[in-house]
N, C-alpha and C positions, 0 to 999 in steps of 0.2 A: 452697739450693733444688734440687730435683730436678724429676722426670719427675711433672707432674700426673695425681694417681690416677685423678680419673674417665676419661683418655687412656689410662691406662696399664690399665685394666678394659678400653677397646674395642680393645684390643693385637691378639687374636685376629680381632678381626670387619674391621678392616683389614688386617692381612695377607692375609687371604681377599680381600680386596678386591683389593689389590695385585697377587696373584697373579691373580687373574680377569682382569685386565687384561695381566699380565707376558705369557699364554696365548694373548691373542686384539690381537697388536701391528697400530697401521694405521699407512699414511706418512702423507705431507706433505700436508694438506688434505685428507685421508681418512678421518680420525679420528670416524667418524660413530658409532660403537658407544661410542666411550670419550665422546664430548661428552653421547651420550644418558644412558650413565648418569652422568657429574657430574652434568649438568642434573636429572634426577631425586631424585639424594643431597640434591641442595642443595634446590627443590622441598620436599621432604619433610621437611626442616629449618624451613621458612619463611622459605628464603632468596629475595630478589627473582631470577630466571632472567633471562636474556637472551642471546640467542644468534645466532648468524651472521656476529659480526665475523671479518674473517681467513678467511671461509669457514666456519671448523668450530669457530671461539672459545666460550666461553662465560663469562659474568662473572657473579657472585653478588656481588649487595648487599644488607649487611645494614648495618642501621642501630640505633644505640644504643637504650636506651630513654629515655635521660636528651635525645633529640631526633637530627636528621640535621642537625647542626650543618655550618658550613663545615668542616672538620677532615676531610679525610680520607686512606688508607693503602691504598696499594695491595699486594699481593701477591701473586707472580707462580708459576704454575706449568706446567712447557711437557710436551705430551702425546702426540708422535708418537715412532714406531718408525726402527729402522733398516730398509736394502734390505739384510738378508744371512742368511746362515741362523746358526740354534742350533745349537752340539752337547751341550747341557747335555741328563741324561736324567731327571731331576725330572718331576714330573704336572703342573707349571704350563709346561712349556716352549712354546713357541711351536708352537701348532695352527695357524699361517700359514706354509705354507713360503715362504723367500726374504724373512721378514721379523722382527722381534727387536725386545728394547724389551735393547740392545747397550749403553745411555747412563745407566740410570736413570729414565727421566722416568715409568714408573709407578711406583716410590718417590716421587718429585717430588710428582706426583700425588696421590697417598694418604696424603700430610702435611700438604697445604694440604685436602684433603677431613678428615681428622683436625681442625685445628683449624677449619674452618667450623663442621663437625659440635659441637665445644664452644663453640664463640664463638656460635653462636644460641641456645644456655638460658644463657648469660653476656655480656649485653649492657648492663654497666652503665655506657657511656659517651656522652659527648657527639658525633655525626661517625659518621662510613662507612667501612666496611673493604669493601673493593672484591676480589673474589679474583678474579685472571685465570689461566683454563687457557687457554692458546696451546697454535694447531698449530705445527706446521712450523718447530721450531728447526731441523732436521738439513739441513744436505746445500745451504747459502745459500740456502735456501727463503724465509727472513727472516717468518716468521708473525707476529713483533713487527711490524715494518713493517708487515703487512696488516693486524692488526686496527686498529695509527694511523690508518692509510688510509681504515679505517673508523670514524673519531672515537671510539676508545676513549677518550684522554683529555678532548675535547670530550663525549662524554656519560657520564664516569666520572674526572671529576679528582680528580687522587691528588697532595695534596699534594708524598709521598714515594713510594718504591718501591722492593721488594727483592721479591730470589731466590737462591735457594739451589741446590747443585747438588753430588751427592754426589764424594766423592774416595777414589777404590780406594788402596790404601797408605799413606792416613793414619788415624790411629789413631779405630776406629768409635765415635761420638757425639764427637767432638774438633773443634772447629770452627777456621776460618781465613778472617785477612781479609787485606787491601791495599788502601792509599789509593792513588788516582791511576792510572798505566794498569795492569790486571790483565789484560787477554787481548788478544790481538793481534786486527788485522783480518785479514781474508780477504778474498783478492783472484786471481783467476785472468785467465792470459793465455793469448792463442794467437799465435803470429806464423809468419803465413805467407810463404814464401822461396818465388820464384817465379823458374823461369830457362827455358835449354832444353832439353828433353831430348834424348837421341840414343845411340849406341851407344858400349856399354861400352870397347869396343876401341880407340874415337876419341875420344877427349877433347875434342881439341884443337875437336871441332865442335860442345862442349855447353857449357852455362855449367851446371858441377855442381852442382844444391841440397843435396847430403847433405855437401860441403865446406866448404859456408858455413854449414850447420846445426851441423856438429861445430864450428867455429870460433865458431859465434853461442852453443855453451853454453858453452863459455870466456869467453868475451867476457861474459856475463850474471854472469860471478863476480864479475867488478871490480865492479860496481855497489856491491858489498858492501866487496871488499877496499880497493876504489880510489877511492871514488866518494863511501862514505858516513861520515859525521864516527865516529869508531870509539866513541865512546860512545853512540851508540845502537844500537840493539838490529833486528833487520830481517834475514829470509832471504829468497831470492830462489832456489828449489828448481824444476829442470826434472824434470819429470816423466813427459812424453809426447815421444816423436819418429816421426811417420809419413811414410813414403817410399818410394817404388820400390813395383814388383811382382813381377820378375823379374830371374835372375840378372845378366845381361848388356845392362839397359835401364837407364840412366841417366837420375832422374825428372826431368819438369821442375817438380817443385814438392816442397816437405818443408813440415811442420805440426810448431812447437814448441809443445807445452805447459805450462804449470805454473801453480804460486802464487806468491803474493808473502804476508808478513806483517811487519806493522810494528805498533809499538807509539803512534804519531802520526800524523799525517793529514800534518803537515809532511812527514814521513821520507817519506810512500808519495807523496806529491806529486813530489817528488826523484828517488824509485827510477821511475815510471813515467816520465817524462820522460828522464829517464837513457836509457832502456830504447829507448823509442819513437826517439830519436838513434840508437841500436844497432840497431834493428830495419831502419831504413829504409836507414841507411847503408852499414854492412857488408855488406851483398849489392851497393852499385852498386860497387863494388873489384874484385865478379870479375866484373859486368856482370850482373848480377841485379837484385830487387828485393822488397823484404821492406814487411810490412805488420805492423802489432802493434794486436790487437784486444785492448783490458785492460776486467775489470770486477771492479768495487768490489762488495763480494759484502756482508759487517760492516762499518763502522767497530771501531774499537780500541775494549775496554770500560772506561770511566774512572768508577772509584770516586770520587764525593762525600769531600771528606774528614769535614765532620760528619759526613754522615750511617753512615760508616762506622764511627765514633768510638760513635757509638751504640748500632748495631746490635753492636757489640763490648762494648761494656758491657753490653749485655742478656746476650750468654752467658755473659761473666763473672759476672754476677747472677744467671743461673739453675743452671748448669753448676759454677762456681769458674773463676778463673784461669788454673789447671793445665790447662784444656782448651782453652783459646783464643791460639793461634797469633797474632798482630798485623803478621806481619811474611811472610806467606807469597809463595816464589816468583810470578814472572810467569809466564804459563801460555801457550804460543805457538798454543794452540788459541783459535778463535774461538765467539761465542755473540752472537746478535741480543738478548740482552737490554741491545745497548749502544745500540738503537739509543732504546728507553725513557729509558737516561740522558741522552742528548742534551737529551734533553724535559725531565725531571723527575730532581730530585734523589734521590739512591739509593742502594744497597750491594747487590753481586753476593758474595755467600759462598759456603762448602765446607762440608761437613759431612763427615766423616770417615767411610768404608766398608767399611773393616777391609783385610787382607790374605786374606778370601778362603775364611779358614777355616768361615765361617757356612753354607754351600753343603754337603748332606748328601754325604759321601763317598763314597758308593754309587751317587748319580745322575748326581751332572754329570762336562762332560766332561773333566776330568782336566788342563786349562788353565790360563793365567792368568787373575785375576779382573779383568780392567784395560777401562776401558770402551771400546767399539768391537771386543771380542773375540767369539767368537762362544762361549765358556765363561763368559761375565758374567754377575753375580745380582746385582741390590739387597738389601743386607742389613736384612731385615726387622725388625733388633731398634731402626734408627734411625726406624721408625715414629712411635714417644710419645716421643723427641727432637728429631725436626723439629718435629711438631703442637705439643709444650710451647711450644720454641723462638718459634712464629708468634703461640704466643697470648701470651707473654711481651712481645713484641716491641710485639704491639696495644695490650695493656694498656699499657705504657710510654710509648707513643706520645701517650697520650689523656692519660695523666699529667703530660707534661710541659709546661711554662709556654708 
């Protein structure tokens, strides 16, 4: 089985689409141009509209002909830009300076609009396909949580639930999965060291915060090396250090930053606790005092093992075998589409985005294709392979006992 023709005829009219969106990127709960036109595409389809959750959400229900039975499938696609500029010189580049679709999510977008657009004159099932365009995946915005927040799944139960998510360097239209935890969480701390300050030349009359800072990022490595059972998996990466303002003035205060990532809520229970012991204590050694403000930003994304089982067998049955990866790395980047799986059972997959070569030679910027770059393009030819993909996946769903 391949790429369904009547998708693969609107191949042109969604790229255009894609691109119209790729050109006009918004942030995090500001997606009010991209929500109006889903909401319109779908509209115009005779898909049910509904809009507001999460802010800028919008949900399209379409319902069988064969009845809106209990049975139903959610599928998820998330619609906000990044905060950074383009150097790509293509006609769709980003006409927002300071802002970029850096990740994919108008490809995302424009596959789940793909197969709406064919699943409303193909509605031969019993039960509700739910499609959700979320804001605010980037940057622990958490748009998943918000639209919860806002009883998505109280007024849109979704049996199941998946999404997909393109992957620069795997081979384009080639899809991958993994059961059980597949993206780490994200988790950001700040801990502040607090002493005295006073002059450079006298030590002896200050309690230094930039000695116990440089000692407290040492000290944050054991957590890892010393601290954590070595079979799991977990970095603990400082990132920020603010101090002083002048040559000869000794601060009395320093600001550590960073993340944490863990692949279990056990492990990151562990490491903050850990941490918070290190935060408070090692500064009272040199007569300081240290504070650690931690925040749980994702939970880790834990793949269903059914439903992964599934959703793998459908690309096998649409695609062949040879395209479907079972066994793909963990990914130590985070995505709130884990907070959905807490809720409802599901599979978060890849879809392969080529290495880069799709991107007209003449335009862009001469970069890597890698997402969060600011030379990144979604490879428009995985259009009528996502769309197939979702409506393969519907069909299957309603199919089964």
């Amino acid at each position: 089985m391949t790429v369904i023709a009547d998708i693969e005829d609107k191949h042109a009219e969604f790229t255009a689409l894609r691109r119209d969106i790729h050109a006009h990127p918004e942030l995090a709960f500001k997606e009010t141009r991209t929500s109006d036109l889903v909401a319109e595409r779908l509209a115009a389809w005779g898909i049910e509209v509904h809009r507001g959750l999460g802010t800028t959400g919008v949900v399209g229900v379409l319902h069988g002909t064969r009845g809106a039975g209990e049975r139903a499938i959610g599928l998820r696609a998330d619609m906000d830009a990044l905060p950074m500029p383009e150097h790509n010189r293509f006609l769709h580049a980003s006409k927002n300076p300071g802002r970029m679709h850096g990740c994919g999510h108008d490809g995302h977008t424009a596959m789940l609009l793909g197969a709406a657009h064919y699943l409303s004159t193909h509605r031969d099932f019993d039960g509700t396909v739910n499609f959700i365009f979320q804001p605010a995946e980037e940057g622990g915005n958490a748009g998943a949580k918000a639209m919860m927040d806002d009883g998505l799944f109280d007024r849109f139960p979704c049996e199941e639930i998946y999404g997909i998510h393109n992957m620069p360097g795997f081979e384009a239209g080639h899809f991958a999965f993994r059961k059980g935890p597949t993206m780490a969480s994200s988790n950001r701390f700040d801990i502040i060291v607090r002493g005295t300050g006073g002059h450079a030349a006298q030590p002896h009359k200050a309690v230094d915060t930039i000695v116990i800072a440089a000692q407290m990022v040492g000290a944050l490595q054991t957590l890892i090396s010393r601290h954590k059972n070595p079979i799991d998996v977990a970095v603990v990466s400082v990132t920020q250090i603010h101090a002083g303002d002048a040559y000869n003035v000794l601060p009395g205060e320093a600001v550590i930053k960073g993340t944490v990532r863990t692949f279990s809520t056990e492990v990151l229970d562990d490491i903050e606790a850990n941490m918070r012991r290190i935060a408070e204590m090692l500064p009272q050694a040199h007569g300081g005092t240290g504070e650690l403000k931690f925040h749980r930003a994702y939970p880790p994304l834990v793949n269903w093992d059914a439903q992964t089982d599934f959703a793998m067998q459908v690309a096998k049955d649409t695609f062949g075998a040879d395209k479907v990866d079972g066994n793909t790395p963990q990914h130590g980047g985070a995505e709130d589409f884990s907070f959905y799986l807490q809720k409802v059972p599901g599979c978060y997959l890849f879809v392969g985005n080529g290495g880069g070569g799709h991107r007209e030679e003449t335009y862009h910027g001469m970069g890597p294709c890698e997402l969060h770059n600011p030379n990144y393009d979604f490879n428009d030819a995985l259009l009528p392979v996502g769309s197939t993909y979702w409506v393969r996946l519907v069909e299957a769903f309603f199919a089964r006992e």
